[in-house]
C-alpha positions in Angstrom: 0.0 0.0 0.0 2.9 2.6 1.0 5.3 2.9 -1.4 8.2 5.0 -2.3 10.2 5.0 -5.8 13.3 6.6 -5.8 14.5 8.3 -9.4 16.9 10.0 -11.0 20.2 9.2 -9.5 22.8 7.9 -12.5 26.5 9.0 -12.9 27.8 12.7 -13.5 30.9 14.2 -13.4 32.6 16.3 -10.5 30.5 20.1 -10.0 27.7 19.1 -12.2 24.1 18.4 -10.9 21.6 16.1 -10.3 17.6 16.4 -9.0 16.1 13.5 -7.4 12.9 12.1 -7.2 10.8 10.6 -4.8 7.0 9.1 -5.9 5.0 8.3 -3.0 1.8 6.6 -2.8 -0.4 5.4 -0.5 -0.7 8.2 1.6 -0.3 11.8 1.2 3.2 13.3 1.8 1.7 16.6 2.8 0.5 14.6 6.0 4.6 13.5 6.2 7.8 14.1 7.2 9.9 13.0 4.1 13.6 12.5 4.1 16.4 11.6 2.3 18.8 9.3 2.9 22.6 8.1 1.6 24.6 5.6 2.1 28.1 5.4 0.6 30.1 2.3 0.1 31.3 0.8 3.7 30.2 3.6 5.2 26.8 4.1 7.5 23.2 5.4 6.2 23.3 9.0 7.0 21.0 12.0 6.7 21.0 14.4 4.1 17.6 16.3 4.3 14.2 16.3 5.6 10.6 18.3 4.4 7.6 18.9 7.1 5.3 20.5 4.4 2.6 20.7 6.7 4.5 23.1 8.4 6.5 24.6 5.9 9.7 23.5 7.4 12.7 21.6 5.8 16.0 20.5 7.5 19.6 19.8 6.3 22.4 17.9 7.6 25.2 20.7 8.3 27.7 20.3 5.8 25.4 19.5 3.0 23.1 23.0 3.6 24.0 25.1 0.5 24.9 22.3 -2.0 21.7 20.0 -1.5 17.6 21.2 -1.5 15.0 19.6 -0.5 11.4 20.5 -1.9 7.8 18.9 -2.4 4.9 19.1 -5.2 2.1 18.1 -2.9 0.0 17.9 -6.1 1.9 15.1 -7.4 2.5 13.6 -4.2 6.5 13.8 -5.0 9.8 15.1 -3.1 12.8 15.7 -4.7 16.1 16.2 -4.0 18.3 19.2 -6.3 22.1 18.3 -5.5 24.4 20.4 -6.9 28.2 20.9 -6.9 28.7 17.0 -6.4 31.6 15.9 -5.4 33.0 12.5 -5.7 32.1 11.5 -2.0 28.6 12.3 -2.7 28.8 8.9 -4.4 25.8 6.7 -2.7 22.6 5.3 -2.7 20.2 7.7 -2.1 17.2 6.8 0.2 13.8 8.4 0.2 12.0 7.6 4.0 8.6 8.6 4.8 6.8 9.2 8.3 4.1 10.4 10.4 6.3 12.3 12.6 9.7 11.8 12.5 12.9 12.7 10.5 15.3 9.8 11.0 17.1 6.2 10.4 13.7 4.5 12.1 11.4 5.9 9.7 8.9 4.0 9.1 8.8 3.9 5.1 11.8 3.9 3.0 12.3 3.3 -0.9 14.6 1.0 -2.6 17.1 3.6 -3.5 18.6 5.1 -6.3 22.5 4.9 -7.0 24.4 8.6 -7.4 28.3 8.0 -8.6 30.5 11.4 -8.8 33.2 10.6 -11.3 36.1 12.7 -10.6 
C-alpha cells in the first residue's frame, strides 16, 4: 500500500548536478515528514535532508546545507532532492523515507534507493 520509488540518480561528473525524485503513494506526503537518505560504500546510512510540508519547514544535515535542497509538489504527491556541486564522496545510494512524525534512520517507510556515482 505505502510505497516510495526513488528516481533520477545515475553518474555525473565532479561540479555538475543532479535532481532527485521521490513518488509516494499510498498516503499523502503533505500529512509527512519526508527525508532523504545516503549511504556510501562501507560507510553508515546517514542523513541528508528532511521536508515537514505541513508546516513549511525543511531540514539539512550541516555540511550539505548550500549544495543540496529539498522541496515537495504536494499535487503530485513527489519530493525531490536538487544536489548540486557533487563531489566525488557524494557517491551513494540515495534513500527516500517517509513518516508520520519523525525525521530519522527509524522511519517508518523507505524506498529502494537510487544509485548517485561522482566521477572525478
Amino acid at each position: 500500500e505505502v510505497q516510495l520509488v526513488e528516481s533520477g540518480g545515475g553518474l555525473v561528473q565532479a561540479g555538475g548536478s543532479l535532481r532527485l525524485s521521490c513518488a509516494a503513494s499510498g498516503f499523502a506526503v503533505d500529512d509527512y515528514s519526508l527525508g532523504w537518505f545516503r549511504q556510501a560504500p562501507g560507510k553508515d546510512r546517514e542523513g541528508v535532508a528532511c521536508i515537514k510540508t505541513s508546516i513549511n519547514r525543511t531540514f539539512y544535515e550541516e555540511s550539505l546545507k548550500g549544495r543540496f535542497t529539498i522541496s515537495s509538489d504536494n499535487a503530485k504527491n513527489t519530493v525531490f532532492l536538487q544536489m548540486n556541486s557533487l563531489k566525488p564522496e557524494d557517491t551513494a545510494v540515495y534513500y527516500c523515507a517517509a513518516d508520520p512524525r519523525y525525521c530519522d534512520l527509524s522511519m517508518d517507510f523507505w524506498g529502494k534507493g537510487t544509485l548517485v556515482t561522482v566521477s572525478s
